[in-house]
N, C-alpha and C positions, 0 to 999 in steps of 0.2 A: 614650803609652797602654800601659798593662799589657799585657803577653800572654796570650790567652787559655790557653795549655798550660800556665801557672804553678798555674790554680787551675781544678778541676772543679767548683766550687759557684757560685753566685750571693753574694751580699753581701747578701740581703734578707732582714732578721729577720721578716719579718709570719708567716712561714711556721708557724710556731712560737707565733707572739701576742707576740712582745715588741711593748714602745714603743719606737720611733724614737728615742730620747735613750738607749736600751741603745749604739749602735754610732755615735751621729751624729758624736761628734767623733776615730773613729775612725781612723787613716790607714789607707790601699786595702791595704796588704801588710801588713798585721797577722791572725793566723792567728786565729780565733778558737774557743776549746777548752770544750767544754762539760765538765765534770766531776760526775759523776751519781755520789752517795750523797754524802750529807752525817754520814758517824760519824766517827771515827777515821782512819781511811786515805783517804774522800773530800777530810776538811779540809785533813791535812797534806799530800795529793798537789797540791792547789789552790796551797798555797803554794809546793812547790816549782818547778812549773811557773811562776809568777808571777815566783820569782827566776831561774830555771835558763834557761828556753824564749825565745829570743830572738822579740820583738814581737810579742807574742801578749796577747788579751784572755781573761780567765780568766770564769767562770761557771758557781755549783756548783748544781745543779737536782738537788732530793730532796723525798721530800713526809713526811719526819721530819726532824728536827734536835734536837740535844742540847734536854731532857733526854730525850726519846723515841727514842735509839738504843739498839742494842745495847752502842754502848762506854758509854751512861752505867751500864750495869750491870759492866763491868769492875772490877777493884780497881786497875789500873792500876800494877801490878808491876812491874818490870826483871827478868824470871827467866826466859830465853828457854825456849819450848819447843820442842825436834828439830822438823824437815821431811823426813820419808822419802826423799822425793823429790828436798829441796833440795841440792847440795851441802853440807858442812861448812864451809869457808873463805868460802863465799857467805852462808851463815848467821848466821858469827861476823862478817862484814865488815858485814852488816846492822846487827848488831846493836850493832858499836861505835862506827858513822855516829850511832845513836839514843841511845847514853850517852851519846856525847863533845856532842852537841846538846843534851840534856837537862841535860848536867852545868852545859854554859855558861849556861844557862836561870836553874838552881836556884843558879847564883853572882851571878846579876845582880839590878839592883834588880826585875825582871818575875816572879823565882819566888812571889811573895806572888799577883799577877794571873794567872800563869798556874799554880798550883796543881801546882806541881813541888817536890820537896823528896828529901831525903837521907834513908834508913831503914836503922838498922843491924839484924839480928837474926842469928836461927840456921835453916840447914834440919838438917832430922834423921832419923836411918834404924834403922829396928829390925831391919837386916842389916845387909854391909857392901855397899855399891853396886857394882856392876862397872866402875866407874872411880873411879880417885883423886882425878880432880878433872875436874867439868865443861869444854865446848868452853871457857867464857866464864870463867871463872876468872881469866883477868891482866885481864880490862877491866872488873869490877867491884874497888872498891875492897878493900883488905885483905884479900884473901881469906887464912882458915889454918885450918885443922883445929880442932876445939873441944878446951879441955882437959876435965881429970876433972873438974874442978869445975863446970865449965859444963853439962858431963852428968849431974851430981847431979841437973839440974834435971829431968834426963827421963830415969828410970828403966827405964821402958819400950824405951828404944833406946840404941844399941850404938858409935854413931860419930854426927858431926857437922860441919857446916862453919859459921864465922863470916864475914860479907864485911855491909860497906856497899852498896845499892845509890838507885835513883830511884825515886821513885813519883809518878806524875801524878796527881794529882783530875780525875775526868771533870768531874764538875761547875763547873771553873774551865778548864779545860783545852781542852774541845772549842767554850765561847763564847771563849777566847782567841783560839783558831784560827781562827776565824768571825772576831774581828776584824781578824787580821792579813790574809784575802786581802781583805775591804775596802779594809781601810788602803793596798794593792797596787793599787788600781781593780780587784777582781774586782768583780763581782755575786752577789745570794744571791736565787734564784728556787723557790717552792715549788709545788711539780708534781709528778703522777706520771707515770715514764715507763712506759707499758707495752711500747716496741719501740724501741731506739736507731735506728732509721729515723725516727721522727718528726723528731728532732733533723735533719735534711738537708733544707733545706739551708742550715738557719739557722747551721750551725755546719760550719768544716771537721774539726774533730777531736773524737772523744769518748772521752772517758778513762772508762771502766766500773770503778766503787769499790761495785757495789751487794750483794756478797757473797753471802747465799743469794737475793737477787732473781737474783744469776745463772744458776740455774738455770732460769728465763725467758728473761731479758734476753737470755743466750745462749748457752740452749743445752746446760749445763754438767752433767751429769749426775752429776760424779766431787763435787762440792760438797756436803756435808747437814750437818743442825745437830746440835749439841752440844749437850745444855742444860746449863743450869749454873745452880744455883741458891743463893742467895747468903744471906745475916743481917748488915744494917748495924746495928750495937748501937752504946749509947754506956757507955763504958767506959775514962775518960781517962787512968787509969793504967796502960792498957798501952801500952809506948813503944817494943819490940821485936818485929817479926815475926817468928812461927813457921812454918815451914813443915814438912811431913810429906814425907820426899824422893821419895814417890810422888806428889807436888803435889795429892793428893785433900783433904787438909786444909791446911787453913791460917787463919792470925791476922794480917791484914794491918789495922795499926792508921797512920788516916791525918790530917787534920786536924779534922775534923768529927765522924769516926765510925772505929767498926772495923769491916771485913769479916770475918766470919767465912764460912767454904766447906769442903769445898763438893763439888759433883758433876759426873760427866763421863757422861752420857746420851747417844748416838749413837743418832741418828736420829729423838729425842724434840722433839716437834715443841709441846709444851705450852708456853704460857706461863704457868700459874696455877701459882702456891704451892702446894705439897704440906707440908701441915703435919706428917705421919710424916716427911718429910724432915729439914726445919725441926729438929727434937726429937732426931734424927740429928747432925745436923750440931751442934748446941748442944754435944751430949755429948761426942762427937769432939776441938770446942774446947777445952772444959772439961778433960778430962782429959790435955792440954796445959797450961793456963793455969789452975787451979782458982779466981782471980780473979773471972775471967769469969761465974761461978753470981752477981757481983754487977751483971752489966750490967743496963743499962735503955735503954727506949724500942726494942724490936727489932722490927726493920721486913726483911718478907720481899722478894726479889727472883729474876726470874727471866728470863737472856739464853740466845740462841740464839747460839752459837758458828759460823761460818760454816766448815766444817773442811774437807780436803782433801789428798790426799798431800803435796801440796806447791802454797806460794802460786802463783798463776797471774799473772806480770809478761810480756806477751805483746802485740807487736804485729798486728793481724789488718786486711786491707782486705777490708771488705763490700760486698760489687756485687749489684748490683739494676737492672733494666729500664736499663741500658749508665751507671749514676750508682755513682761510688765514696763509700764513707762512712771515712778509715782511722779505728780502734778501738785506742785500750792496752786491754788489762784489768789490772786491779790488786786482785784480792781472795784470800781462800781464806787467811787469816793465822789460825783459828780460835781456839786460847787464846793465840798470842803477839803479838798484835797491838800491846800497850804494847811489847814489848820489842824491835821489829825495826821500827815504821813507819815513822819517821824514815829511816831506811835504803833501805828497799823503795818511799817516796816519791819520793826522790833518782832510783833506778833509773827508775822509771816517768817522770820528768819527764825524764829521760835520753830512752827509748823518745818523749815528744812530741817533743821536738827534734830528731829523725830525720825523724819524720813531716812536723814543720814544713818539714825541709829540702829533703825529697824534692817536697812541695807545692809548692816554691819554686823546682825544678830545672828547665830548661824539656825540652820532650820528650814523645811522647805517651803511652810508657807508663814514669811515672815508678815507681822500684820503693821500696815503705814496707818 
């Protein structure tokens, strides 16, 4: 017989409303991890716990999923941005977890289905930047200096860099992700959670991916949105991103469409198109790309960026009337969420396999 100091929950899904065939053919010591927000960072943290987290049942509960996320409004870049708070070397370790994955992705027969691919272009500066070269400079490909001729192209600014990077399509990308924790035995449960206590005692562990939800969920007050509003045009001969080195503009041209962008709004809480914006941002491009005055089919878009000094990767035990519930939380990635998730999912399924251990240790007050 199991020992009861191994596990503080019960095993009984009803609690919650699952069916009985959710956990039936379960074995007794399999940890069972709920993973709440279904974007970007809920999907891929799903799977790395599925590969990472020793005997554990995965199960991602959200009541959006692609294409009603925030990342499906992302352009899905490789172009890290700072974290205040985060260290540097933790930053850049992120974020080369997420090339060296994505690179292997965009080489296999899967980049067609998972909407991953190789984009060379240029960012550009109408000063000279206070660095010679970004943290990420050796782990994106090619990186060099632009020549004069390459600057012919843009008058307007003074210096430039050239380098290869990735670009994911949300739209291929986040039902990929959905496939592969299936493909794992996860499950995909759509619900809204209003308090991660629900979740207990249906589940020993909850993984918190729900980003500005978490300023509910828990608690989080240093979290607020970014807007960011977007122009997917089609425009199939532009084959080069442009980026503006203050990243407010940019030309990310991907399989389907190009992004055009874009704005960074703190604390703007809208989600409707602004069409002064729109006309804004057209201009912006344009005078970039003079091409562009010949796009068509332009479709406005508009995400809330979930921002924060720095990501929140954090184990927490929650107690309540003498019941533990342990919590990672894993959000707060606001504009760089394409280029560091891979990375920051890795960690976070690191932090479940602590929890799983500790669950596992016997003793009465095991420490998470």
């Amino acid at each position: 017989m199991r020992p009861t100091s191994h596990w503080k929950t019960s095993f009984g899904a009803r609690a919650f409303g699952f069916q009985d065939c959710f956990f039936r053919d379960r074995p007794m010591d399999t940890a069972r991890v709920a993973v709440v927000g279904a974007g970007l960072v809920g999907l891929s943290t799903a799977v790395c716990v599925s590969r990472l987290a020793p005997r554990c049942s995965v199960t991602v509960i959200s009541d959006k999923f692609a294409p009603d996320t925030t990342s499906d409004v992302a352009a899905g870049m490789l172009i890290p941005h700072a974290y205040p708070d985060t260290p540097m070397p933790k930053q850049k370790q992120w974020f080369r977890e997420t090339f060296d994955h994505l690179f292997s992705i965009a080489s296999s027969a899967e980049a067609g289905d998972a909407g991953v691919h190789l984009v060379s272009g240029w960012q550009i500066f109408q000063s000279l930047p206070t660095e010679e070269e970004p943290f990420w400079a050796d782990v994106v490909l090619g990186f060099r200096k632009m020549t004069e001729s390459e600057l012919k192209k843009f008058p307007q600014h003074v210096c430039g860099q050239a380098f290869t990077t990735l670009k994911c399509e949300s739209p291929a990308y986040l039902p990929w992700l959905e496939k592969r924790v299936k493909g794992s035995g996860g499950q995909i449960l759509t619900r809204r959670v209003e308090d991660l206590w629900e979740l207990h005692p249906s589940f020993d562990i909850v993984v918190n991916c729900t980003g500005l939800g978490s300023r509910q969920l828990a608690g989080d007050s240093e979290i607020f949105p970014v807007r960011g509003q977007v122009l997917k045009v089609q425009a199939p001969w532009v084959k080069h991103f442009i980026r503006d080195g203050s990243g407010l503009t940019y030309i990310y041209p991907g399989i389907s469409h190009v992004t055009l962008g874009g704005t960074r709004q703190k604390g703007d809480w809208n989600l409707s198109p602004d069409a002064e914006i729109s006309r804004d941002i057209f201009s912006r491009c344009c005078a970039l790309e003079p091409s562009l005055r010949g796009a068509w089919d332009i479709r406005e878009k508009v995400g809330l960026r979930p921002s924060r000094p720095g990501v929140r990767l954090q184990k927490e035990l929650l107690a309540r009337d003498g019941q533990r519930l342990p919590v990672v939380h894993h959000y707060g990635h606001g504009a760089g969420g394409f280029s560091v998730h891979w990375g920051t999912a890795l960690e976070a399924a690191r932090l479940v396999s602590e929890c799983v251990h500790a669950l596992r240790t016997p003793g009465p007050k095991s420490k998470l």
